[in-house]
N, C-alpha and C positions, 0 to 999 in steps of 0.2 A: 801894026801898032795896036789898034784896036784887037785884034785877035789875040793878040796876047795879054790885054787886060783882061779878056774874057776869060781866059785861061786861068792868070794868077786870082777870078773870082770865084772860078769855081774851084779852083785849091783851096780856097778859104772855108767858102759854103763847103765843101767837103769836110775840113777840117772840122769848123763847128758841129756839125753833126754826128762825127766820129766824139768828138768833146761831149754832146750829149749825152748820146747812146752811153758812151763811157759812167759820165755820171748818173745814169739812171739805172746801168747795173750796178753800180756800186750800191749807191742806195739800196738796190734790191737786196744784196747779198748780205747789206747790212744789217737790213730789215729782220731776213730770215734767220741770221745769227743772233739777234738779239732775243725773237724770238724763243731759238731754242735756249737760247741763256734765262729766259725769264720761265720757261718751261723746266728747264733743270732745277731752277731756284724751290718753285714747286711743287716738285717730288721731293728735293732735297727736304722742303719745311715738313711736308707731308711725312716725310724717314721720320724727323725729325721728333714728329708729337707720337710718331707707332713708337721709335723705341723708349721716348718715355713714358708713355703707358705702358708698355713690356717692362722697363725697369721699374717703374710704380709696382708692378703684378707682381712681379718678382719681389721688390723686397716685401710688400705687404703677405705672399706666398711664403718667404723665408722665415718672418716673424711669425706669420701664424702657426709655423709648421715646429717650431720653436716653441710656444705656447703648449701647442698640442704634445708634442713629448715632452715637454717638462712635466706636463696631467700626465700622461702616461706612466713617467716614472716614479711621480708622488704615489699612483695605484697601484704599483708594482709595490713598490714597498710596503704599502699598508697594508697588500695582499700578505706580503710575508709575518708581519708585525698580528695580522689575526689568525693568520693559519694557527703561533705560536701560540693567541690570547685564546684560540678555540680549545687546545690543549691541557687547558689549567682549569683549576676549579673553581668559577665565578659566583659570586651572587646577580642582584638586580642592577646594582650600578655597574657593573662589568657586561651583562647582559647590552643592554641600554647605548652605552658605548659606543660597543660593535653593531647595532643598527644603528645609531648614530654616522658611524665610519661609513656603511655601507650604502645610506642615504648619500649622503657626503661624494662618495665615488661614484656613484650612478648620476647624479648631476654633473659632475665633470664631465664622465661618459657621453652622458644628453649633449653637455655643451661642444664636447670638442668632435664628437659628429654632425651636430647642426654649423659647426664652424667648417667642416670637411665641405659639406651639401654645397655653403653659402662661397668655399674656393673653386668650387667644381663649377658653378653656375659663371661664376666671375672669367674665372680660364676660357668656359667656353663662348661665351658672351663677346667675350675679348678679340674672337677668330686668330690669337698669338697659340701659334701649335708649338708648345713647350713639353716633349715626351718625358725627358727625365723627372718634371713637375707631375706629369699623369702619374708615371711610375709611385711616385713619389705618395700622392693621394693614396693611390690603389692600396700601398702597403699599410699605412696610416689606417687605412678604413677598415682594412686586414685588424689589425691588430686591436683598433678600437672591438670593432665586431667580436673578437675573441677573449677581451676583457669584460665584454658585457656579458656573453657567455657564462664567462666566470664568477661573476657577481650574481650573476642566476644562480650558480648550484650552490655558490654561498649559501643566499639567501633558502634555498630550497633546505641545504641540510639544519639552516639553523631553524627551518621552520620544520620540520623531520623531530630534530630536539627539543623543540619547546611539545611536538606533539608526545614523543616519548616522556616529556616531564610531566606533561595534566595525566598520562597515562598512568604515569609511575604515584604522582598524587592520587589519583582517586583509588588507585590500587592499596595506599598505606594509608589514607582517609578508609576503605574498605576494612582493610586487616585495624584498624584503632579503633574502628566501630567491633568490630569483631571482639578484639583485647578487649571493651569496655562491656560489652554483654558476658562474655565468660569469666572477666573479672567481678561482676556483680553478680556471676552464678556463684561464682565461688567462692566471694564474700559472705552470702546469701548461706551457704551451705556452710560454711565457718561459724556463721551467727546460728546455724539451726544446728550445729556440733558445738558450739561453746554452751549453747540453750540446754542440749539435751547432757552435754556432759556436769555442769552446773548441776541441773535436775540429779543425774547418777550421782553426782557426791553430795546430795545434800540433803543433811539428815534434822528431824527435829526430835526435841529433849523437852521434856519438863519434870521438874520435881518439886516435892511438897508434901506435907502433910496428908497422911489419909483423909481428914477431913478438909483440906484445900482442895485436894485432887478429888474428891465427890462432888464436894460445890460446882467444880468447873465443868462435870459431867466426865470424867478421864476416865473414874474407878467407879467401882460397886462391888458388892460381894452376894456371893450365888450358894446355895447347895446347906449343907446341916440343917440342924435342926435344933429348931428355937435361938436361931443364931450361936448355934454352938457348931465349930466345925466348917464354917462357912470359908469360901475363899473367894481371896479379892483377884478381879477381873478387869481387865478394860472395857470401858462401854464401846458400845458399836458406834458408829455415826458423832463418833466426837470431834469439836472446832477447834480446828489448825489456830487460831489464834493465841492457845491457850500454850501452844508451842514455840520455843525460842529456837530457829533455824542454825544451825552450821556448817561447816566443809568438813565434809570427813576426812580429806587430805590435810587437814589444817588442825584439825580440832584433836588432839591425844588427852587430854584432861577435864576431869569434868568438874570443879569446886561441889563439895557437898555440906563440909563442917557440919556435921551430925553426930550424935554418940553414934546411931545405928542407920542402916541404909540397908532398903533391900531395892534390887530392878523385879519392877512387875513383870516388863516387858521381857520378850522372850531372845533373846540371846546368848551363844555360845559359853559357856561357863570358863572356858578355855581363853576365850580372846580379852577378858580386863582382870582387873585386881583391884579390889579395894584398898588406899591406900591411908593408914593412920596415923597419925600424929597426936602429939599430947595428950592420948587417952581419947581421939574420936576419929572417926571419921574425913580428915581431911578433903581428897577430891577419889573422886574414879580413875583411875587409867586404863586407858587401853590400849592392851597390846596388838591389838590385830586388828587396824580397823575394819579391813575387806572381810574378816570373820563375824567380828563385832556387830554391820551392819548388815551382814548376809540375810538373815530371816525378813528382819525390821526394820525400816528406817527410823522409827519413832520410836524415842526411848522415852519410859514410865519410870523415875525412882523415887520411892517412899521414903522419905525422912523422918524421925523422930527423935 
């Protein structure tokens, strides 16, 4: 009897300790599964903030990249739009303009490669290895790169043409100073041909009485004897004053109104005519002046 309580006691003590053990692996197994549950939790949080900073990079990548060709294709086209305004013939505000434009497009240029630098540092900063976005850059910087190129030789040829314009200026500033000295030569030479041709046509007259024409020192009478025979003469060294100038080109008549007229002075007998009227002397004519004045410019006539 006794031995078999001992028996069903330690079936019991057994049992409990199997009971144990039982729940103390469970607990364990528990333990270490929740474990890994709160380990997977995480990593999952941890996926969780990488892909949205991946998708932050990304779209902030997409819009800038967006920014950046739309500048692209505004300078595409004002490329085109100057190539055509290079073409035509501008003054200052058409000048102006176009370095206007090409200020204008070299800032964009500045900005949207310092916006390249500023995705490049971010991308890599970020350690999210996104090739197609590299790709992406690389061509971008490409073409940036190649735009600014372009706005260099712009700028160079329009600084090539402004250099061909002071050139071209000081060259017709050059020839205008030129034009205006052989223009004042030959003004100059005009005024000493109008001077001298003047002088060539221009002849002086006086007429009057034998005793006016003594007074004034014009005549005198030379030779016979005892003033018989004598002949009247012009004095030597006589004053142009006493002379009324005219154009030989101009001058064909000379008024005399006199019964009688004789020329002291010595010219062709062929080149005038005395011409009369109502019983006098009316004027001289002359028919030839280039004859008329050939000997003498100064003409002497006696009236009475």
């Amino acid at each position: 009897m006794e031995n078999t309580r001992k028996n069903q006691l330690g079936i019991i003590i057994a049992a409990v300790i199997i009971v144990i053990f039982a729940a103390v692996g469970t607990i364990y197994v528990y333990t270490q599964k929740q474990s890994e549950v709160d380990s997977l939790a995480t990593e999952n949080s941890s996926l969780n903030e990488v892909l949205e900073e991946r998708d932050s990079i990304v779209n902030e990548l997409v819009t800038a990249f967006n920014d950046i060709e739309n500048n692209l294709k505004f300078i595409k086209e004002k490329r085109k739009q100057l190539s055509i305004e290079q073409n035509k013939e501008g003054g200052v505000d058409q000048k102006e303009a176009i370095i206007a434009d090409i200020n204008l497009m070299n800032q964009m240029l500045e900005e949207s490669s310092k916006h390249i630098e500023d995705l490049e540092k971010k991308l890599k900063s970020s350690g999210i290895q996104l090739n197609s976005f590299k790709q992406k850059i690389a061509a971008l910087t490409e073409t940036v790169n190649d735009q600014s190129a372009e706005m260099d030789d712009l700028r160079r040829v329009i600084e090539e043409k402004d250099m061909m314009v002071a050139d071209l200026n000081e060259k017709v500033e050059t020839m205008e100073f030129e034009i205006a000295k052989q223009t004042d030569t030959i003004e100059s030479k005009l005024n000493v041909i109008d001077q001298k041709t003047t002088e060539l046509n221009t002849a002086h007259i006086a007429y009057g009485t034998y005793k006016e024409l003594k007074e004034k020192g014009l005549l005198t009478k030379e030779g016979g004897f005892l003033w018989i025979g004598q002949n009247k003469t012009i004095q030597e060294n006589f004053d142009d004053e006493y002379f009324t100038e005219l154009d030989i080109r101009e001058t064909k008549t000379i008024p005399l109104h006199s019964k009688r007229a004789t020329i002291i002075s010595e010219h062709p007998a062929n080149s005038y005519t005395m011409v009369e009227e109502d019983g006098q002397i009316s004027y001289l004519q002359i028919e030839d002046p280039e004859e008329f004045w050939k000997i003498s410019k100064y003409a002497i006539i006696e009236v009475k």
